[in-house]
C-alpha positions in Angstrom: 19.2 -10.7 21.0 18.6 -7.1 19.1 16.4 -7.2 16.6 14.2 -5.2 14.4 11.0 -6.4 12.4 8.8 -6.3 9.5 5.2 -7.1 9.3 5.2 -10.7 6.9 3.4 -9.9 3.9 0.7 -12.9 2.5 -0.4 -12.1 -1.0 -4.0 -12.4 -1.4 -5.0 -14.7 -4.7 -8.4 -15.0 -6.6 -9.4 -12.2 -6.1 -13.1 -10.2 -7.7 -12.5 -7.1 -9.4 -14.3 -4.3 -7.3 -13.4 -1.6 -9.5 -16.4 0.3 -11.7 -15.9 0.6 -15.4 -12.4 1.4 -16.7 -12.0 3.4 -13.4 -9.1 1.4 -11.9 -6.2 4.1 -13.0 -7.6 7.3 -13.8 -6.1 10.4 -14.2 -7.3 13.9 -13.2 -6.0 17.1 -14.2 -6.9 19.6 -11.7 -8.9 19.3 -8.0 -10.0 22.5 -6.1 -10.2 21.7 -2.2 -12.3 24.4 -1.6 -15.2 23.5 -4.3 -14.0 19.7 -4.2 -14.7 19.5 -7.8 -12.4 17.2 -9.3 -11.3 17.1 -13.3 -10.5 14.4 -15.6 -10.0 15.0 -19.3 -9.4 11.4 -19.9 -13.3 10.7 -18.0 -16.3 10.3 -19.2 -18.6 10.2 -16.5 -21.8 10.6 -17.6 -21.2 7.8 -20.5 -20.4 5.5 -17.4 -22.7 6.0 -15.5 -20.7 7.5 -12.6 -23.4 8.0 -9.8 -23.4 10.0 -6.5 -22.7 7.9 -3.6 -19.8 6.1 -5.5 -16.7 6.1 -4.0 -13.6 8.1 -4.1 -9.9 7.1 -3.2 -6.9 7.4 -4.5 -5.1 3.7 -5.3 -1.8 4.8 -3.7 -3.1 6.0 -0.7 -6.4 5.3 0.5 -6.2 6.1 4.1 -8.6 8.4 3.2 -11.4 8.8 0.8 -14.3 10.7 -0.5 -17.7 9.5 -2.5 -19.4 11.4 -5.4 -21.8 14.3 -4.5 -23.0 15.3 -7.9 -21.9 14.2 -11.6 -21.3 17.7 -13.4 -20.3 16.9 -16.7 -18.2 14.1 -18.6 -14.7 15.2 -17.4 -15.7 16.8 -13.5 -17.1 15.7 -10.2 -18.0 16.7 -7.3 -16.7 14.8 -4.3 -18.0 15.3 -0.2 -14.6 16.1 1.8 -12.2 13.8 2.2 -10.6 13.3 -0.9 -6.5 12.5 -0.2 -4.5 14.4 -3.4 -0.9 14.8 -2.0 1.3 12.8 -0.6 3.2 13.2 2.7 5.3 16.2 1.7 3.3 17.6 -1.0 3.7 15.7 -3.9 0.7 15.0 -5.9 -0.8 12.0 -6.7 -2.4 12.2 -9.8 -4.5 8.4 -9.9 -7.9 8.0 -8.9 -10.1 5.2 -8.6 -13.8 4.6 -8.2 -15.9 2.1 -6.8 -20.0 1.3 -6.5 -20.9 2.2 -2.7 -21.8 -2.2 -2.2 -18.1 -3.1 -3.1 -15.6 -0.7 -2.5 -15.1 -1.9 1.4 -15.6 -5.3 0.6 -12.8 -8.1 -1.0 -14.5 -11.2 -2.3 -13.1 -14.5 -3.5 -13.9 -15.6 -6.9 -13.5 -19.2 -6.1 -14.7 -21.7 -3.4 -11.1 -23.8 -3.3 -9.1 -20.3 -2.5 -12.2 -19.2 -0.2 -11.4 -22.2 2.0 -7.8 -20.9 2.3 -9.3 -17.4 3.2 -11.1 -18.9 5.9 -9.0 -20.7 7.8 -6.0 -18.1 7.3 -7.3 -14.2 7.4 -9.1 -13.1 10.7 -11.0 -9.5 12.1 -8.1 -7.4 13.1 -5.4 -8.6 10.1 -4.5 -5.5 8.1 -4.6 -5.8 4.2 -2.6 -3.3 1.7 -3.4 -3.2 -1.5 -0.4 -2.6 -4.3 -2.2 -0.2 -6.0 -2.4 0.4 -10.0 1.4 1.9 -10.4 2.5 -0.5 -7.7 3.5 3.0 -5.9 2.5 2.2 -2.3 4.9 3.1 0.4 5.6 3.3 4.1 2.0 2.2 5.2 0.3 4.1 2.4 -3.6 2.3 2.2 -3.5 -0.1 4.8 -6.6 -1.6 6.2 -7.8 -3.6 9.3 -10.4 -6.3 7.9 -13.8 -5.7 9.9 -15.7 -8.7 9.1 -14.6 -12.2 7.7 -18.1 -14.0 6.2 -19.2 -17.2 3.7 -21.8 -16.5 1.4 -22.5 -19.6 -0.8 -18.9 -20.6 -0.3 -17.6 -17.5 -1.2 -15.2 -16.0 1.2 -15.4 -11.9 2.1 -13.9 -9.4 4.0 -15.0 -6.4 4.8 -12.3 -3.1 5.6 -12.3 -0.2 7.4 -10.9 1.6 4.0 -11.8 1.0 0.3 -8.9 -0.7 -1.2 -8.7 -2.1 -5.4 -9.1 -6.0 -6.2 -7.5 -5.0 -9.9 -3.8 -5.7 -8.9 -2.7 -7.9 -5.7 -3.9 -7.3 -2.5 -1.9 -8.5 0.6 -2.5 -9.6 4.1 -0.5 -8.6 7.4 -1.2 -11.3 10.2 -0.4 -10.2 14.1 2.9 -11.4 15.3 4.0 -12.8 11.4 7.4 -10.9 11.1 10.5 -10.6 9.1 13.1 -10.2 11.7 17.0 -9.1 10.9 19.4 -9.8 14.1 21.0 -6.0 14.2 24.1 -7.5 16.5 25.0 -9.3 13.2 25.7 -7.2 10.9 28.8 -5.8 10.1 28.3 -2.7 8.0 25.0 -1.7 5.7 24.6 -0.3 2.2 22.2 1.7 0.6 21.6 1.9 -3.0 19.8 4.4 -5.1 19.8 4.0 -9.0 17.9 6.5 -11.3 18.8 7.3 -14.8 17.1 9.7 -17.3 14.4 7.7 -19.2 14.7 5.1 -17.7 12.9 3.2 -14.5 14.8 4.0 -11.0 15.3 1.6 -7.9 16.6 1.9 -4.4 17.3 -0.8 -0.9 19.1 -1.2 1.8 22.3 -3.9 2.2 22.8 -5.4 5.7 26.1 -7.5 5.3 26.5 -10.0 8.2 29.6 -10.4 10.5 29.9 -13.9 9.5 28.7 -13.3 5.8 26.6 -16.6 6.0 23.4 -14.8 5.3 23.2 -10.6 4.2 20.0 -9.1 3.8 17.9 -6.6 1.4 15.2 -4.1 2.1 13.2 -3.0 -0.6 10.7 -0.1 -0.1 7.2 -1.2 -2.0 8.4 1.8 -4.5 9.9 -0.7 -6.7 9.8 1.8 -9.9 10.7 5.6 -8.9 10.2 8.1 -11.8 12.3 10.5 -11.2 15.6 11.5 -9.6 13.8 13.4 -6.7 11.5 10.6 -6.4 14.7 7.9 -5.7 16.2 10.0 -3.3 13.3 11.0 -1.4 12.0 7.0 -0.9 15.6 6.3 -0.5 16.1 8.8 2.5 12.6 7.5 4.2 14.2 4.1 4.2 17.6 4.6 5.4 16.0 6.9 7.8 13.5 4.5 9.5 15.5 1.6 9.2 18.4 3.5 11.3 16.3 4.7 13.5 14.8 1.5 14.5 18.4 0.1 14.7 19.0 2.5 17.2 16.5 1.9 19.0 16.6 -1.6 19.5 20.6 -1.6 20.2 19.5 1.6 23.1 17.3 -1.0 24.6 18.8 -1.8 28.0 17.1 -4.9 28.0 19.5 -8.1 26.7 16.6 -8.7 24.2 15.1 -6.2 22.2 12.9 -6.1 19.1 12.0 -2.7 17.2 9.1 -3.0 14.3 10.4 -0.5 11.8 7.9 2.5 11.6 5.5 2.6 9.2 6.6 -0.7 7.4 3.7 -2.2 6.1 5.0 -2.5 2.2 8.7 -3.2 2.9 9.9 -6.4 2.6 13.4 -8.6 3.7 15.2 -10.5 1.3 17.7 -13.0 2.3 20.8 -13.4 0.4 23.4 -16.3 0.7 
């Protein structure tokens, strides 16, 4: 059998806000690489009490991240290198978020019933995405490997290799826990891109089966596109790496093969009768 894959996602419940202050889905206005001073006119640092040593990342993307150097004033920072401010291709992602130094690699449980769950499901080595505040991850954008899995006082934690926000849904990637579409199956595929002016845009892939028992969907993590150049540009990375796997898998001289589609860690398979 051909097949291609998709990493299962678990979503991660109960979880303990590690965000600091109203700093979950912050805008700035203007970031200089070279002086790494960073502006937000909607900030108030100081007020906050924004300290160096806090943590930097961007809640879309993550891979990445910088921690505060010096608090200069209400509306700009100073960050050590590392901040992330495009996205692959150049576009600019305008969200930051911060977090205390003691939490911002850490997920706890807020509840002892859940943290039992946590305990006997998540291991060292599963990788954890985090939705992020617009629900704009994408392709593998933020995704973590959890370092350490530990009790304290009943409380499940995990600690990551990258700072990822507890405010919205996390989710949990387990080794070996796939989606898997049979690619000798399907008859023809679809993909469908929708954006109007004003309005909220979407975009997935059809597979329709031979026997049209069971057809499936693909939906990119993107679920709300902006803009026009936004659809089209998720759109193309999903037909793209979705093909390409495809091929793969059916160039495979082996009479089994399975492809995991590249970068897939936010995609998901939906199964329509």
């Amino acid at each position: 059998m051909k097949t291609i894959s998709l990493p299962l996602r678990n979503e991660v419940s109960n979880l303990s806000n590690n965000m600091f202050a109203s700093y979950g889905a912050k805008t700035w206005n203007a970031y200089d690489p070279v002086t790494r001073v960073l502006t937000s006119e909607n900030s108030t640092f100081v007020t906050d009490g924004v300290q160096p040593g806090m943590v930097v990342f961007n809640p879309e993307n993550s891979n990445s991240w910088a921690t505060v150097e010096t608090v200069d004033s209400e509306t700009e920072i100073t960050l050590t290198p590392g901040f992330i401010y495009e996205s692959d291709g150049g576009t600019r992602l305008p969200r930051f978020s911060i977090a205390t130094a003691a939490v911002a690699f850490t997920q706890e449980c807020s509840d002892i019933e859940t943290s039992k769950y946590w305990w006997s499901k998540y291991k060292v080595g599963d990788r954890v995405q985090s939705e992020g505040q617009q629900i704009k991850t994408s392709f593998n954008k933020a995704v973590a490997t959890i370092l350490k899995m530990e009790l304290d006082n009943d409380i499940a934690m995990m600690t990551l290799d990258k700072p990822l926000q507890s405010s919205q849904p996390l989710w949990v990637y387990k080794e070996d826990s796939v989606y898997t579409l049979d690619v000798e199956s399907v008859g023809s595929m679809e993909m469908y891109a929708y954006h109007e002016q004003g309005d909220g845009g979407s975009c997935y892939m059809t597979f329709y089966s031979t026997n049209s028992a069971v057809n499936y969907e693909v939906y990119p993590w993107l679920y709300n596109p902006t803009s026009e150049e936004e659809t089209k540009a998720v759109a193309k990375e999903l037909q793209d790496k979705l093909i390409n796997a495809i091929e793969q898998s059916l160039r495979s001289p082996w009479p089994a093969a399975n492809v995991m589609v590249e970068d897939s860690y936010g995609l998901k398979f939906d199964y329509l009768t």
